[in-house]
N, C-alpha and C positions, 0 to 999 in steps of 0.2 A: 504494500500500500504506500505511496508517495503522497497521501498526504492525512494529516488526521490533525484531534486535538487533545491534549495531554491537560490535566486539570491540576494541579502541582498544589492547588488548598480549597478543597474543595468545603462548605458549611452549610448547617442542615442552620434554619431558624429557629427550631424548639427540639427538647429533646424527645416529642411525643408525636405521633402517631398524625391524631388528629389539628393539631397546629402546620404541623408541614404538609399535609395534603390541601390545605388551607390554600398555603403559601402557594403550593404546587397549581393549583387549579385557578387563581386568581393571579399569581404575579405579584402579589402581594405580601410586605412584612405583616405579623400578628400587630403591630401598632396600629397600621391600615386599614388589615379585613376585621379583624374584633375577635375572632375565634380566639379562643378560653377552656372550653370546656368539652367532653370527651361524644356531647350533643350538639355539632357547629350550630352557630348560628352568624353567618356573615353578613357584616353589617350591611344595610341599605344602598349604601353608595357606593359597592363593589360587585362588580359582574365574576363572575366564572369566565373563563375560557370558553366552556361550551356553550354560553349564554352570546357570545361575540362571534364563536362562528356561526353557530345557527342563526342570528341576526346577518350574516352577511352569505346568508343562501347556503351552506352544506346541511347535509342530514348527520346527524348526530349521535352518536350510541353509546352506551355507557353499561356494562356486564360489571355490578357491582361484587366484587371477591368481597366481601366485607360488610358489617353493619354501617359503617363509617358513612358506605359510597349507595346508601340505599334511600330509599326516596324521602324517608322521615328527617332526613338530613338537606342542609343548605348545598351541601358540596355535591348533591346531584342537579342543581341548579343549571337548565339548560340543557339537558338531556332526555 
């Protein structure tokens, strides 16, 4: 392979679970999106990832491994 990208320090934002998939699905630090608690609740004024591309025309899908990524939750926002 000629070409690629090495991450030499790579940081999670929380040490848990549900804060970093936060992060992960929003782009967002936990200052930003609000998540806290191991029930997301992200705040108002932060979209999902899949809330942005479904707004800009693709179909969206989301196979939740987890309670985390399931509909009772914010972080399926968009899917």
């Amino acid at each position: 392979m000629d070409e690629g990208v090495v991450f030499r320090n790579a940081y999670c934002q929380a040490p848990n679970t549900w804060i970093s998939l936060a992060c992960l699905f929003t782009g967002c630090n936990p200052y930003r999106h609000g998540v806290r608690t191991p029930l997301p609740k992200i705040s108002d004024n932060v979209r999902t990832m899949a809330e942005v591309f479904r707004e800009a025309g693709y179909t969206i899908f989301g196979l939740p491994a987890m309670s985390l990524l399931s509909k009772e939750t914010d972080l399926y926002e968009g899917f």
